[in-house]
C-alpha positions as CSV (number, residue, x, y, z in Angstrom):
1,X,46.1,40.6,40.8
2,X,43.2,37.9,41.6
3,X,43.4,34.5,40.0
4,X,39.7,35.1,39.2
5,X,39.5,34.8,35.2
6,X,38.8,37.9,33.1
7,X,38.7,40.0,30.4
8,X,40.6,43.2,29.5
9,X,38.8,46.5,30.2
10,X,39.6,47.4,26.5
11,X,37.3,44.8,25.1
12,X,34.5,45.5,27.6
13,X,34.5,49.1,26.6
14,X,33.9,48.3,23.1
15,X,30.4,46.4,24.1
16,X,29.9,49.5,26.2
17,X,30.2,52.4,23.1
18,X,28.7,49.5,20.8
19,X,25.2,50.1,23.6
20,X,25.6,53.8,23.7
21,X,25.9,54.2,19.5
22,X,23.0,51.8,19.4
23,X,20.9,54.0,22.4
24,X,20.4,50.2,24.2
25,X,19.6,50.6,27.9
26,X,22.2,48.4,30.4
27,X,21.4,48.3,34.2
28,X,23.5,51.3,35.9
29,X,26.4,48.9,37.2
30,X,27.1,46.9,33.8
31,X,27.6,51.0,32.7
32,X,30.6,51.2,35.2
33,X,32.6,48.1,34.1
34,X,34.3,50.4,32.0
35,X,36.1,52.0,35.2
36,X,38.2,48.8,36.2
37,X,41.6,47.4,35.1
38,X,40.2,43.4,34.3
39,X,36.6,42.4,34.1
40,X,35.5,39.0,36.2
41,X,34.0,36.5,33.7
42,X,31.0,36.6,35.2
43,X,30.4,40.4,35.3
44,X,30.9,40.3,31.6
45,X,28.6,37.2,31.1
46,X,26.5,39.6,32.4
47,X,27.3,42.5,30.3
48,X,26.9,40.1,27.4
49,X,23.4,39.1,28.5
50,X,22.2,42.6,28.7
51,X,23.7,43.8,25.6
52,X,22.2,41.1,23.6
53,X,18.6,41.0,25.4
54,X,18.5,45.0,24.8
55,X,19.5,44.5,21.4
56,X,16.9,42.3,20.0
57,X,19.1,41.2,17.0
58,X,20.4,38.5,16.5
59,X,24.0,39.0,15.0
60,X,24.5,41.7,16.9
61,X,28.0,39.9,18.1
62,X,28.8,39.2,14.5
63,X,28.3,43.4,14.3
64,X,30.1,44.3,16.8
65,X,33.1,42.0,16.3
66,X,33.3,43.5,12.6
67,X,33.1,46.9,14.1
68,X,36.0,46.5,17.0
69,X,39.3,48.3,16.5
70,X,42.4,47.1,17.3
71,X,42.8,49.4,20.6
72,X,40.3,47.0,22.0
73,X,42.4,44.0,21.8
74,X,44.3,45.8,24.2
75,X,48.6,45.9,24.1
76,X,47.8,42.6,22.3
77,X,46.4,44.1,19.3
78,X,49.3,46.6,18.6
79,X,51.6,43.3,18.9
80,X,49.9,41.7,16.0
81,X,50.0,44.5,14.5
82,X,54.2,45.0,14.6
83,X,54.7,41.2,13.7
84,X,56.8,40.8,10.6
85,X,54.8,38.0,9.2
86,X,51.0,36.3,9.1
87,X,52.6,33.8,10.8
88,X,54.2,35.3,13.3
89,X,51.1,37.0,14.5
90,X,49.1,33.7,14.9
91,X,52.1,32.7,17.3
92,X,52.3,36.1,19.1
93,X,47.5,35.2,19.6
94,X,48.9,31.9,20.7
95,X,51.1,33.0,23.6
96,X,49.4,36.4,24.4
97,X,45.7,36.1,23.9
98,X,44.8,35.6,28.0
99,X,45.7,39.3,28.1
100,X,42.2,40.1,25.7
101,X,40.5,37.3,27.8
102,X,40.3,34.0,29.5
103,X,36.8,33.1,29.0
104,X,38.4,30.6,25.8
105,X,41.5,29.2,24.1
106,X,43.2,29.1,20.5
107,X,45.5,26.7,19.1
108,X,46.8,26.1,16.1
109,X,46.5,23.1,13.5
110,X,49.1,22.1,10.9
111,X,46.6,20.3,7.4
112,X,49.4,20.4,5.5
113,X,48.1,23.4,3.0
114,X,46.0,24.6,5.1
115,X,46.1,25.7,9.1
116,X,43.2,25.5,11.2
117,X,43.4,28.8,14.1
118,X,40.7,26.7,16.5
119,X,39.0,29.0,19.1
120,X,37.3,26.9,22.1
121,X,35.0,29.2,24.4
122,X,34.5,28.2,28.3
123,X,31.8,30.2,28.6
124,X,28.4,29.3,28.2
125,X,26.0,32.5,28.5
126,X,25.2,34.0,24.8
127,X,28.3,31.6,23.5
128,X,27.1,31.6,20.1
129,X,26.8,35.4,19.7
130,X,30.3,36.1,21.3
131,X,31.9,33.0,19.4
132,X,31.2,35.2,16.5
133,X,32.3,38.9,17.9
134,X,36.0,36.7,18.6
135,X,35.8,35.7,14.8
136,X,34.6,38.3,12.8
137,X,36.9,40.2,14.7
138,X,40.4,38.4,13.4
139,X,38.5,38.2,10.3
140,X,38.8,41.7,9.9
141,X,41.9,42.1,11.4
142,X,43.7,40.1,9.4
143,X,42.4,41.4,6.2
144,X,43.5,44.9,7.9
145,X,47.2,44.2,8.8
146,X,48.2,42.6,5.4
147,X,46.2,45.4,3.4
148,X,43.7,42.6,2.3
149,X,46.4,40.2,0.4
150,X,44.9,37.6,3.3
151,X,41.7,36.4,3.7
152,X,40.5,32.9,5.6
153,X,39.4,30.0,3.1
154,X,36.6,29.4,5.7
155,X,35.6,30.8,8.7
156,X,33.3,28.0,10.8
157,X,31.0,28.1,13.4
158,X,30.0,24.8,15.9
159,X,26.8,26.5,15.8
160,X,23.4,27.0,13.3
161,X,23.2,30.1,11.5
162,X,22.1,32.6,13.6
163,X,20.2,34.7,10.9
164,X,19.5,34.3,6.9
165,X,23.4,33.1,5.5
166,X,23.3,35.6,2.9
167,X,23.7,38.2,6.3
168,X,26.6,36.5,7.2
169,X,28.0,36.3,3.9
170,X,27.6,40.5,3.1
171,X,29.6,41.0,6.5
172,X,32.3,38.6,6.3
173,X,32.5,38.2,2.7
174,X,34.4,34.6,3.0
175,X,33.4,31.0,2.7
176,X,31.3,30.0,5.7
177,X,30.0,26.8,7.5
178,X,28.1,26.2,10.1
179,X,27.5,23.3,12.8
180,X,30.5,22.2,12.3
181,X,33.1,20.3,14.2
182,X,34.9,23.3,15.7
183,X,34.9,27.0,15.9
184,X,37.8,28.0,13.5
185,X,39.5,30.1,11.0
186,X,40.9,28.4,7.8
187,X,43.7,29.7,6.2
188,X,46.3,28.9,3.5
189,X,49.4,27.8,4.7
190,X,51.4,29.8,2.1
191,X,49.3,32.8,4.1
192,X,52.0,32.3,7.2
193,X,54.6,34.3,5.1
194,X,52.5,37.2,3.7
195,X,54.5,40.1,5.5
196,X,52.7,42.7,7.5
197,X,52.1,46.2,6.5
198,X,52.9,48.1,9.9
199,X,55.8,45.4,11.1
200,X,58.0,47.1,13.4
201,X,61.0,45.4,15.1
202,X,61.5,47.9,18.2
203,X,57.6,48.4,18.6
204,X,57.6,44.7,18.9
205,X,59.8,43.4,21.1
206,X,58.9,46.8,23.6
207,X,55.3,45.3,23.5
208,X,56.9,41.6,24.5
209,X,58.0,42.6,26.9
210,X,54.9,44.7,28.5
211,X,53.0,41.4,27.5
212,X,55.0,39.2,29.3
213,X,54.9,41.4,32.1
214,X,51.2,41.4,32.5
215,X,51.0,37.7,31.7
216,X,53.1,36.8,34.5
217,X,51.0,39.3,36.7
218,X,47.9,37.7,35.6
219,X,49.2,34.4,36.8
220,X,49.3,33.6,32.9
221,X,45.8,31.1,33.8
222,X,43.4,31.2,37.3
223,X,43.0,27.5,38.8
224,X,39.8,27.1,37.3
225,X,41.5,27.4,33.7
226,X,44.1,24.8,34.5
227,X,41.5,22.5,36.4
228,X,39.5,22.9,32.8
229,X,42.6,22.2,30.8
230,X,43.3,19.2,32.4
231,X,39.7,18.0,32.3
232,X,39.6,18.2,28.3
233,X,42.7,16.5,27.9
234,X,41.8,13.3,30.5
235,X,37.6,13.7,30.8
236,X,37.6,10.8,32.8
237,X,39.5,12.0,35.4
238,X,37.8,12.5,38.8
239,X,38.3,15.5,41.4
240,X,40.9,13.9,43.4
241,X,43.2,13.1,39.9
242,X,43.1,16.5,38.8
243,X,43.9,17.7,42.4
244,X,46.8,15.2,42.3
245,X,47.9,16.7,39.2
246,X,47.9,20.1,40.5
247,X,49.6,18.7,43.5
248,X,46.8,19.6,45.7
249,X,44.5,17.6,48.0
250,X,40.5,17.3,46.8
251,X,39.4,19.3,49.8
252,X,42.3,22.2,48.9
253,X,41.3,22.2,45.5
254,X,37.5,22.5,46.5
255,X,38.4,25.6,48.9
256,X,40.4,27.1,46.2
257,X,37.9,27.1,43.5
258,X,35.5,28.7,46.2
259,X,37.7,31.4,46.4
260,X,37.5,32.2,42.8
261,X,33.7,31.9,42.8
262,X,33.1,28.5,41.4
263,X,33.4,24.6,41.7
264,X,34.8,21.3,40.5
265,X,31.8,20.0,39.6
266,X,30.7,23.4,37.6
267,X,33.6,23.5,35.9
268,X,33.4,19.8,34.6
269,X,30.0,20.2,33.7
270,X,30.9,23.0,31.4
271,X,33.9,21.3,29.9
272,X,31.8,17.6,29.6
273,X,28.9,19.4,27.9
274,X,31.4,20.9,25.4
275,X,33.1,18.2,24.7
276,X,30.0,16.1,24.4
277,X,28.4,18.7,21.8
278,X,31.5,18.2,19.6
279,X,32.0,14.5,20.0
280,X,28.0,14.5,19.0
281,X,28.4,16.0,15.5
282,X,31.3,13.8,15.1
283,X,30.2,10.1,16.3
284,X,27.5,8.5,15.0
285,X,27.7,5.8,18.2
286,X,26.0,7.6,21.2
287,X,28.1,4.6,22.9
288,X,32.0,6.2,22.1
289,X,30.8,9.4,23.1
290,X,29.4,8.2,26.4
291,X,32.4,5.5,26.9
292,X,35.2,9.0,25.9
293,X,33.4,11.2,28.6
294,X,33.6,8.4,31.4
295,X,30.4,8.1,31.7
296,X,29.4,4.1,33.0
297,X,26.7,3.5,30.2
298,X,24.7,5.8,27.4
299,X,22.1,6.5,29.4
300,X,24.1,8.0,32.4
301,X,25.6,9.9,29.5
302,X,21.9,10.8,28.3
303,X,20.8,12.1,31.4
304,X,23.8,14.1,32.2
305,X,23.2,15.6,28.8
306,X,19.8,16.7,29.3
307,X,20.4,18.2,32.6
308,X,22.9,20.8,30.9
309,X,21.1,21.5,27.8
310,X,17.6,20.5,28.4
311,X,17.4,17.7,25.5
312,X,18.1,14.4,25.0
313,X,21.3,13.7,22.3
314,X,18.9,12.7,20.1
315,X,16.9,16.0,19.8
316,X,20.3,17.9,19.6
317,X,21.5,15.7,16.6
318,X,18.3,15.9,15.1
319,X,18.4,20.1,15.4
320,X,22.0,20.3,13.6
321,X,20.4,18.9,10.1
322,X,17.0,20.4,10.6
């Protein structure tokens, strides 16, 4: 199977019915996606784009990640569903969700009473609206396999409202903040040990093992995901570092990324301008955030910034409390 990152054909599907309940017209070849095995990340940036131009709302990913089923998680969503505990699930998304898709990351938190499930998107094209569809969607999940005894003490979004808060409130009926920190789902950490209502022991380790399977056919993560990884955790790191790390040579690395339709320099972008965006609502010195990305002074930082998001820092500081 390519290294190429994707998405399962179950999850596409459900953006494809979500079109044809809703009558939206999609170009004849985003209609077909539903015909392959995996989806490339960039035919379902696509597909996003079309579905949300043609839709003309704008929660429609907050809609359709309350209306997805658990089929469209793939074999992943039965898993969850056979787990013996909350907590056991959240490990068993930890370890299995690059089956769903690899257009993002969880990862888990430990507050003490409370545990942060923080989802980090590496896509940028309608990030906001499918940020929510991931959400909403373990929202309602959750709520589903423990016959509603759990529900998140806050469900947060790194971005503005997309439409009135009351909306958002009557479809996720939970405690909700937005541009904040991080993308995440709060729960109680006495939540962990709420048991499941469809656990089943046999179901679960057969699905394991089908999981594990795929995830090792999948190549568990493509190059570009681990050339990403490695750039969050060390954003100063050049191309030739991360090459080293990977125990490959700059040029190999560059050839390598060509094959899977992309480059260093795109991929850093998108995880700098990421990283930057957070770091922004969190520092109030333009200085650290320009000095933690590498960059040589602020306003090396300041132009890099406005060439990805077409504003200064400035402007998008000023539009989080506006």
């Amino acid at each position: 199977m390519s290294t190429t990152p994707s998405v399962t054909v179950h999850y596409t599907q459900a953006i494809l019915q979500a079109a044809e309940r809703l009558a939206l017209p999609l170009p004849a070849e985003l209609r077909e996606l539903g015909r392959e095995e995996r989806i490339p990340l960039a035919r379902q940036d696509a597909l996003w784009e079309a579905f949300c131009t043609a839709a003309h709302d704008p929660l429609t990913g907050l809609r359709l990640g309350c209306a997805l089923q658990v089929g469209h998680l793939d074999m992943v969503g039965a898993l969850l569903m056979s787990c013996e505990t909350v907590g056991e699930a959240l490990e068993a998304l930890l370890e299995y969700y690059p089956i769903v898709g690899e257009g993002g990351e969880f990862s888990l938190r430990d507050e003490g009473q409370r545990l942060c499930l923080v989802y980090q998107p590496q896509y940028q094209v309608r990030r906001a609206e499918r940020v929510e569809a991931v959400l909403a969607s373990l929202l309602h999940m959750t709520r589903w396999i423990t016959g509603s005894k759990v529900s998140p003490l806050l469900l947060s979004f790194s971005h503005p409202a997309r439409g009135s808060e009351a909306s958002y409130a009557e479809l996720l009926a939970c405690p909700l903040q937005f541009t904040a920190a991080e993308n995440a789902l709060v729960f109680a950490a006495a939540d962990l040990q709420v048991p499941l209502i469809q656990a089943n022991a046999l179901m679960r380790e057969h699905l394991r093992g089908l999981a594990d399977s795929l995830l090792e056919r999948l190549g568990t993560q493509s190059l570009a995901a681990r050339v990403q990884q490695l750039q969050r955790a060390q954003p100063r790191w050049g191309k030739e570092r991360i090459a080293e790390q990977l125990e490959l040579s700059g040029r190999h690395l560059n050839r390598k990324l060509a094959e899977e339709g992309t480059s260093f320099k795109l991929l850093r972008d998108q995880v700098l301008y990421q990283m930057a965006e957070q770091l922004l609502r969190e520092s109030p010195r333009l200085s650290e955030v320009a000095e933690r990305l590498g960059f040589s002074d602020e306003s090396a930082f300041a132009k890099a910034f406005r060439r990805w998001s077409s504003m200064t820092p400035g402007q998008f500081r000023q539009g989080l409390v506006e």
